[in-house]
C-alpha positions in Angstrom: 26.5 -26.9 114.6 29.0 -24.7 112.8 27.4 -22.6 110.6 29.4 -21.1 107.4 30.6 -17.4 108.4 28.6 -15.9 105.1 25.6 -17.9 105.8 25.8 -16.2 109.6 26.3 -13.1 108.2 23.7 -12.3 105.4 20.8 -14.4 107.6 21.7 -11.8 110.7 21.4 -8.9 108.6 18.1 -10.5 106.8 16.4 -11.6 110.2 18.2 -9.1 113.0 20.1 -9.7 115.5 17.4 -10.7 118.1 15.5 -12.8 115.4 19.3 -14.4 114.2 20.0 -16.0 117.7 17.0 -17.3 118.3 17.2 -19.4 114.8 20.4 -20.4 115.7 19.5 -21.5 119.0 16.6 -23.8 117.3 19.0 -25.4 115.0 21.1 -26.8 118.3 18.5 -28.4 119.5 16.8 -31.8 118.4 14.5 -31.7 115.2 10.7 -32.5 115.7 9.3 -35.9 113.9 6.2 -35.5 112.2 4.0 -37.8 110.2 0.7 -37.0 107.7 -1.2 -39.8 108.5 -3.1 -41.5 104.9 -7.2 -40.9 105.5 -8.0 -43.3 102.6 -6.8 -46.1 105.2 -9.8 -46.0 107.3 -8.6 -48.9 109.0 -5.7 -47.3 110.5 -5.5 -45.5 113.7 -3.1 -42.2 115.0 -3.2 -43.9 118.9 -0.8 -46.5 117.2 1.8 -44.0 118.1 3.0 -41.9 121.2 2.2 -38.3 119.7 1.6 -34.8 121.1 -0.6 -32.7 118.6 -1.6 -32.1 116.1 0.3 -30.0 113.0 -1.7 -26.7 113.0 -2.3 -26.3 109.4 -2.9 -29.9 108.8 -5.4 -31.9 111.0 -4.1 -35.2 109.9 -0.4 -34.6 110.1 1.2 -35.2 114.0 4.2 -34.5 115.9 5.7 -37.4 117.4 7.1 -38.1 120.8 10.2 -39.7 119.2 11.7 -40.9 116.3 11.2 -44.5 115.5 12.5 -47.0 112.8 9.7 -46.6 110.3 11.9 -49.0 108.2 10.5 -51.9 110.9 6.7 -51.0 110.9 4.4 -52.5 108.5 2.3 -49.6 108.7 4.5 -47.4 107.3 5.1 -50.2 104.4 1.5 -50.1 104.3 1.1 -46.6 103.3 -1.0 -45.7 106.8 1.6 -42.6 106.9 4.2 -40.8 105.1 6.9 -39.6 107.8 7.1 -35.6 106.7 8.3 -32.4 107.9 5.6 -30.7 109.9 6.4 -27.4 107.6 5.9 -28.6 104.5 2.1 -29.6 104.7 1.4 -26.3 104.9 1.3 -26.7 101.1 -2.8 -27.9 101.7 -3.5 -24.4 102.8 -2.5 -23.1 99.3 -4.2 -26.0 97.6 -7.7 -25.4 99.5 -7.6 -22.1 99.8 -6.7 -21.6 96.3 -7.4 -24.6 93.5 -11.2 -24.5 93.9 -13.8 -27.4 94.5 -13.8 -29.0 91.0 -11.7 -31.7 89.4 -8.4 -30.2 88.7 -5.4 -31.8 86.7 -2.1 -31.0 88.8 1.6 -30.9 88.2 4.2 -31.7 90.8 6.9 -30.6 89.2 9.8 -32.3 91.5 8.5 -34.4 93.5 10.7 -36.9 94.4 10.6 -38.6 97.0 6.8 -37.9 97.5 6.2 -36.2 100.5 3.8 -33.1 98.3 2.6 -35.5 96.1 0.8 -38.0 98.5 -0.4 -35.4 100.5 -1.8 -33.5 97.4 -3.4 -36.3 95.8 -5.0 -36.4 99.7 -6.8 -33.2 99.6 -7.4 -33.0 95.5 -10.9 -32.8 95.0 -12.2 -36.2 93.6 -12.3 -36.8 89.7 -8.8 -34.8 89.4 -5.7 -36.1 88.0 -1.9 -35.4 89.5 1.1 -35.5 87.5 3.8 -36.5 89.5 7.4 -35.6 87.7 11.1 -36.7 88.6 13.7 -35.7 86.6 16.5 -38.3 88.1 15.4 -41.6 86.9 16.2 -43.8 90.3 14.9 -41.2 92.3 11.3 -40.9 89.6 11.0 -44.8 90.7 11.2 -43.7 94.6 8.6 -41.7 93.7 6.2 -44.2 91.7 7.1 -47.0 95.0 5.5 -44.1 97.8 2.3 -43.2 95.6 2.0 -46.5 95.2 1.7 -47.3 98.7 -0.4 -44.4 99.2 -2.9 -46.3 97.0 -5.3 -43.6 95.3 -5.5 -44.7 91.3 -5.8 -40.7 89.8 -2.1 -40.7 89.7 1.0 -40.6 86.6 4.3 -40.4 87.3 6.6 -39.3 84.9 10.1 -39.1 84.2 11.1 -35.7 82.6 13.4 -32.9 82.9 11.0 -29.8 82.9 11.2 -28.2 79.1 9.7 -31.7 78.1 6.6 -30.3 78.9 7.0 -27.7 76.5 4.4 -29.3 73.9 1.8 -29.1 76.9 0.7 -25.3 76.5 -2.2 -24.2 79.1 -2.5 -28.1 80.3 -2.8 -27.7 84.4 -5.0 -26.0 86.7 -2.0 -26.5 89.4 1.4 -26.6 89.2 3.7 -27.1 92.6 7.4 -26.3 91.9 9.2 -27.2 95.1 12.2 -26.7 93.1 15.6 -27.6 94.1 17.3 -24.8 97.0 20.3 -24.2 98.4 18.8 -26.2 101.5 19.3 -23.8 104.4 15.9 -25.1 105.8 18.0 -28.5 106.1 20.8 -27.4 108.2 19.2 -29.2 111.3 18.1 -32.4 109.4 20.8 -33.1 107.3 24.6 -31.6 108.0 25.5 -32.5 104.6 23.2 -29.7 103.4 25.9 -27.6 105.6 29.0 -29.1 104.3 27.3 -28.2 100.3 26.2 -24.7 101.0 27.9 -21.7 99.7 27.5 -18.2 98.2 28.1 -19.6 94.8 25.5 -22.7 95.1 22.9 -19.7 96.3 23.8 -17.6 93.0 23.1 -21.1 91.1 20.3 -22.4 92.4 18.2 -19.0 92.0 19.1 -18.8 88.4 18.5 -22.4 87.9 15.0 -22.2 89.6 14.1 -19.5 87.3 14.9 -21.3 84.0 12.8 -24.0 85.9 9.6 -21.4 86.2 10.3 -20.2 82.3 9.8 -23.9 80.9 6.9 -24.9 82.8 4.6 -21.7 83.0 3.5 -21.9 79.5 1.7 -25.1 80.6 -0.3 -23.5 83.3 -3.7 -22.6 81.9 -4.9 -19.2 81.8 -6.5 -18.4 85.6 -4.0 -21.4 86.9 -2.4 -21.7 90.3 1.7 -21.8 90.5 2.9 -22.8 93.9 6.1 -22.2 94.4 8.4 -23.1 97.6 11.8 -24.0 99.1 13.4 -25.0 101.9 15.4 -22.2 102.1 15.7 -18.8 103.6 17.9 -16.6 101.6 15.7 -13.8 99.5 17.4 -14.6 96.4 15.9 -17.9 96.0 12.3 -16.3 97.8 11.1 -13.4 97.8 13.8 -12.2 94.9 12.1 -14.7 92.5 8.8 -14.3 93.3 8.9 -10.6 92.6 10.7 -12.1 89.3 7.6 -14.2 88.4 5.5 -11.3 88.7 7.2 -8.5 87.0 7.9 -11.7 83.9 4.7 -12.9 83.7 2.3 -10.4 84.8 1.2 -12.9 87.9 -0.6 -12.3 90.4 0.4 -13.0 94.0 -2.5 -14.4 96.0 -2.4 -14.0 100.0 -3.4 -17.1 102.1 -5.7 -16.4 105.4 -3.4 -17.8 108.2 -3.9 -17.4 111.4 -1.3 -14.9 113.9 -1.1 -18.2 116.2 0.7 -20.3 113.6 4.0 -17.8 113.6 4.2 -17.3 109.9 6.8 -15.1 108.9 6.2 -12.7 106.3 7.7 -10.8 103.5 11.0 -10.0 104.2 12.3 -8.7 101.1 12.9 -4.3 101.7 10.3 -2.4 99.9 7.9 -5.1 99.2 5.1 -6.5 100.3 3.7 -8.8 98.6 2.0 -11.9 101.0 4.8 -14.8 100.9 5.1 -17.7 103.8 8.0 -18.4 105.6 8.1 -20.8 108.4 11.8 -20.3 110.7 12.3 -23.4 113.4 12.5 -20.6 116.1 8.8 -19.8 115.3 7.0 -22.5 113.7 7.5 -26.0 114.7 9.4 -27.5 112.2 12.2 -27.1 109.3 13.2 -24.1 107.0 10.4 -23.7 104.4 9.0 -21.0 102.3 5.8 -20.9 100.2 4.1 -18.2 97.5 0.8 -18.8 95.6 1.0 -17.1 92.4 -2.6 -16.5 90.0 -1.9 -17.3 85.8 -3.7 -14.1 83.9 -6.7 -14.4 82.4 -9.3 -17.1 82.9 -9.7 -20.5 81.0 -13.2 -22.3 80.9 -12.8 -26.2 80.8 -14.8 -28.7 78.7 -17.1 -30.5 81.3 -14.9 -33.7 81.8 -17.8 -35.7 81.0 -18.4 -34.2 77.5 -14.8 -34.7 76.8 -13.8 -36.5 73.4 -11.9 -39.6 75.4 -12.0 -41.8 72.3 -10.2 -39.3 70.1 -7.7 -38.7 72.7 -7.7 -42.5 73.2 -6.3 -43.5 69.9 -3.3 -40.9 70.3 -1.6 -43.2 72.9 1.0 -46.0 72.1 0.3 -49.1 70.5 1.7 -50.4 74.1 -1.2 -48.5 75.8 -4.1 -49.2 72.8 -6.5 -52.1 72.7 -9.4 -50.7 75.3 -11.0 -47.9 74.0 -13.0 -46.1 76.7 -16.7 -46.5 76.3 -19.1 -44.6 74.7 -22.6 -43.3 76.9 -25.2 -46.5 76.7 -22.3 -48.9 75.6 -21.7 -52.2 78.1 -18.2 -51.6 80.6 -15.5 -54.2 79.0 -15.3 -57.2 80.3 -18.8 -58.4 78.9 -17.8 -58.0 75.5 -15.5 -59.6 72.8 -12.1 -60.5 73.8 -9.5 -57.1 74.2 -5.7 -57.8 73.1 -5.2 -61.5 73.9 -7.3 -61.3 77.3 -10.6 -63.3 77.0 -13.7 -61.9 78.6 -13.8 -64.0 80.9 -10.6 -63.3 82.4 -11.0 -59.3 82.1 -14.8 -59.8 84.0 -12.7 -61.5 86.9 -10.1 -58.9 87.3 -13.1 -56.3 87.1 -14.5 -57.9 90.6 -11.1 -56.8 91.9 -11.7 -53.2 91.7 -14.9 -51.6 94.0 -16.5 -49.7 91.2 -14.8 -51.5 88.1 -17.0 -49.3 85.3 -15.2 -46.1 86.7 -12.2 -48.0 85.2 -10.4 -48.3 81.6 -8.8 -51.6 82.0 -5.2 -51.3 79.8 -3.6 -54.0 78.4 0.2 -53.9 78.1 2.7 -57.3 76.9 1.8 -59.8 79.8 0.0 -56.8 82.4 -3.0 -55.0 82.5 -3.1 -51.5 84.7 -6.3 -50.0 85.7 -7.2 -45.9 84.8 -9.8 -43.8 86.2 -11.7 -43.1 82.5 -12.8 -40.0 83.7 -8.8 -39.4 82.9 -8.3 -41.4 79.2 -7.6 -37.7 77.6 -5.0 -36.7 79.5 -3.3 -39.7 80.3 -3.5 -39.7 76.0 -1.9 -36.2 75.9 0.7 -37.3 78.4 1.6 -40.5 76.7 2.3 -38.6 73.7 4.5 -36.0 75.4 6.4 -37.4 78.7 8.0 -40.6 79.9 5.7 -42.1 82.0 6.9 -44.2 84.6 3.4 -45.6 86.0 -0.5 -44.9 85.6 -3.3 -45.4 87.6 -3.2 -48.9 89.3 -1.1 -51.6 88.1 -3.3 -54.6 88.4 -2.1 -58.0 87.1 0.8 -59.7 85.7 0.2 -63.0 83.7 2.5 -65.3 84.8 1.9 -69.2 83.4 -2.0 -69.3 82.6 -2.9 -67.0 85.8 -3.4 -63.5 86.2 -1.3 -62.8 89.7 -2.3 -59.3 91.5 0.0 -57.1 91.3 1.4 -55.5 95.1 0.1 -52.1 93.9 -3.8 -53.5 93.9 -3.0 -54.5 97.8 -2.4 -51.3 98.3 -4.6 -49.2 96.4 -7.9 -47.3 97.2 -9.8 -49.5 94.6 -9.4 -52.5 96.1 -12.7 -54.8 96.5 -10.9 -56.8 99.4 -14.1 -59.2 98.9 -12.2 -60.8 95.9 -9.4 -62.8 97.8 -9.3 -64.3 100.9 -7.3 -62.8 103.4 -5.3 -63.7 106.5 -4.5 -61.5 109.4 -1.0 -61.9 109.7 1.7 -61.1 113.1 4.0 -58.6 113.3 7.0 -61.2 113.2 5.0 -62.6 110.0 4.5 -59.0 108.8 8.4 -58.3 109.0 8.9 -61.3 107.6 6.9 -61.3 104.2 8.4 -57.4 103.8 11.9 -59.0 103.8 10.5 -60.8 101.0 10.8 -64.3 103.5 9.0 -67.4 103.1 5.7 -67.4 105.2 3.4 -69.7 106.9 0.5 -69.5 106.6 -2.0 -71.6 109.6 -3.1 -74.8 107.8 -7.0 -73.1 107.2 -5.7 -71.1 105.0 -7.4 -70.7 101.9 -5.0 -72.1 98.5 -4.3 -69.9 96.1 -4.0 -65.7 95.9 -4.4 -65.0 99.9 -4.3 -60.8 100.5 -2.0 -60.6 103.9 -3.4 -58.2 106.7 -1.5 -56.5 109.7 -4.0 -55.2 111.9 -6.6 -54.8 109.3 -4.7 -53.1 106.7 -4.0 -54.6 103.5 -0.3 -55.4 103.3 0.0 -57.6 100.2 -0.4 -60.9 98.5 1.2 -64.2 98.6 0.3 -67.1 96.7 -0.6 -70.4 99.0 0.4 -73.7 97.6 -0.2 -75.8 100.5 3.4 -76.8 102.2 4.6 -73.0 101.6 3.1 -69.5 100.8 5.1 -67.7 97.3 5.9 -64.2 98.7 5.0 -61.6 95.9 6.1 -58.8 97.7 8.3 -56.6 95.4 11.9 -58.2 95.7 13.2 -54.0 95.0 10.4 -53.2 98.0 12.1 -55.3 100.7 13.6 -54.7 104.0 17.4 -55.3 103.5 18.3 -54.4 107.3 18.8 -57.3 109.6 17.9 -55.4 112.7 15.2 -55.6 114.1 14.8 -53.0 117.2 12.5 -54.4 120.1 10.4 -51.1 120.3 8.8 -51.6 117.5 7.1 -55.1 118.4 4.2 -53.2 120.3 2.9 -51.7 117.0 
């Protein structure tokens, strides 16, 4: 790999001589695979692969023996496993060691294509809320398609450059800005993050991820965790901007406890040393990446989230989003009462027995769908609505098409699904592949008629509608496999 001569030249003086060939030496040689396997699949199983250990600051993220084509295992349509860099999940440290024990509501700030995101809606205590933002609109859809497939229902995603969130003043507990770098932490993964880089792209990104920090902190409350990172190694965009945050907004800089045997760099910024995190590939395992966890002042106490006012907040959203108003303490869960925006009650108590625990559910009517919400979460999904473009919320559970109410792919793959309400078929990996290209399948002739939920090796993999002579895929037709090659490796999985 050819490095560019200025790039060589400040990183030598920045790391030393001895330190400089050693991370030039790890960028020759062949980048590790890792995956962060999805523990709210209990189904699925880390001996599917060939892998060698375990990440060390993540017990469910691996290193694999060997890249494979994730494209051609259901699994990974599944949502088993996102296929991450090892580095980068050391973002759960901050999170755990930092964001506390109760229900937080989160911002991931650019989080496209998902790799933070899923993970963090992994480890967020239960009853929070994340926000996951994209400011490009086809890449904000990449992101809705993966936290789909990861399946937990406490999720919006939103499309929104970040100074729309200026009307959301001391709104999040967490905010993670993994904001757009300069990419020298890529030069092993992608060579096109070579080709781009350049003295003058450094000087613009640092400035541009500051104007990025100056919108969004306002919306951190008071006592609020900012976690800032790149993939980068240059102190402009690090440790020069960190320093920036502090001295701008009074922050405090929290350390992490991590231990010696994980090769963490340090603080390499002269005449500071405030605790930052800095993982080089001749060290740690894994790509370019650099982390700081920064403390709002003051403190904020939150309003229990059970004595919040959801109805007020309720009648703030859209007409789109209006006509179930959460319930008040004592009242009956909808669904056993009169008929909500052209959906009898009848048909909303069936789509309830889709869900495990329907009553921890808002059930939202929208044109011809209803979407599913965790009502713990009706005031801020009612703030949001009122502020962002949203993209998707919570689960989105039916489509009316004719007379029927068809499941929508995302209840297949969600958390909340009471797999009790359809009968399912186990399916083979040629059928698997099959339905994922959005093929006709066929199904054995015991097959039940009607809604059928597909399973590959136990996991949920989506619905097809059996009339008999054929099955109707309803895979998402923008989801499918578009390859035609199908490698043999894959058919042991």
């Amino acid at each position: 790999m050819e490095l560019p001569a200025s790039f060589t030249d400040y990183t030598r003086a920045l790391l030393g001589d001895e330190e400089y060939a050693g991370l030039a030496a790890a960028l020759e040689e062949e980048q590790p695979v890792s995956i962060r396997l999805n523990t709210g699949k209990p189904n699925f199983q880390l001996s599917t692969f060939n892998f060698q250990l375990s990440t060390p600051w993540y017990a469910s993220g691996a290193y694999l023996d060997e890249r494979l084509t994730f494209t051609f295992d259901p699994l990974f349509h599944a949502g088993c496993y996102y296929v991450q860099e090892a580095s980068s999940m050391f973002v759960e440290q901050a999170l755990k060691q930092c964001a506390g024990t109760h229900p937080v509501v989160m911002l991931d700030l650019c989080a496209a294509p998902g790799g933070k995101s899923t993970h963090a809606r992994s480890i967020l205590p239960e009853g929070s809320l994340l926000v996951a933002n994209e400011v490009i609109r086809n890449r904000s859809q990449i992101l809705a398609e993966n936290l789909t497939k990861w399946g937990h229902p406490g999720v919006v995603v939103t499309n929104n450059d970040p100074s729309d969130f200026s009307s959301l003043e001391n709104f999040f507990d967490v905010i993670l800005t993994d904001v757009p770098c300069s990419g020298e932490g890529m030069f092993r993964k992608d060579p096109v993050a070579v080709s781009e880089w350049s003295p003058e792209n450094v000087e613009i990104c640092w400035q541009r991820q500051r104007r990025i920090i100056a919108d969004i902190w306002p919306c951190l409350k008071p006592g609020g965790i900012l976690i800032y990172s790149t993939c980068t190694y240059n102190t402009k965009e690090d440790e020069e901007n960190i320093r920036w945050i502090r001295d701008e907004f009074g922050a405090e800089i929290l350390p992490l406890d991590v231990p010696d045997a994980w090769n963490i760099t340090g603080n390499l910024l002269a005449g500071e040393d405030f605790p930052v995190y800095r993982f080089l590939p001749h060290r740690t395992r894994g790509e370019g990446f650099f982390l700081a966890v920064l403390r709002k002042p003051g403190t904020s106490t939150p309003q229990p989230r059970a004595e919040q006012s959801s109805a007020q907040g309720w009648e703030e959203l859209s007409p789109g989003l209006r006509g179930a108003k959460p319930r008040a303490k004592g009242s009956k869960p909808q669904g056993k009462g009169k008929q909500t925006s052209g959906i009898s009650k009848e048909q909303l108590s069936s789509l309830r027995n889709w869900l495990l625990s329907p009553d921890d559910y808002e059930f939202i009517p929208k044109d011809s769908s209803v979407s599913a919400f965790p009502a713990s979460c009706l005031p801020q999904l009612s703030v949001l609505q009122s502020s962002l473009r949203i993209v998707q919320a919570g689960i989105s559970l039916a489509e009316l098409k004719g007379k029927d109410w068809i499941p929508h792919h995302a209840l297949a793959m969600s958390f909340a699904l009471n797999p009790d309400a359809f009968p399912h078929t186990e399916i083979t990996y040629e059928q698997a592949i099959a339905y994922l290209r959005k093929e006709a399948v066929i199904l054995p002739d015991t097959a039940s008629r009607g809604v059928v939920l597909l399973t590959y090796k136990n996991i949920p993999l989506g619905f097809v509608k059996n009339i008999g002579n054929r099955a109707n895929n309803l895979y998402p037709q923008e989801w499918r496999i578009r390859s035609g090659y199908l490698p043999e490796v894959l058919k042991v999985l």
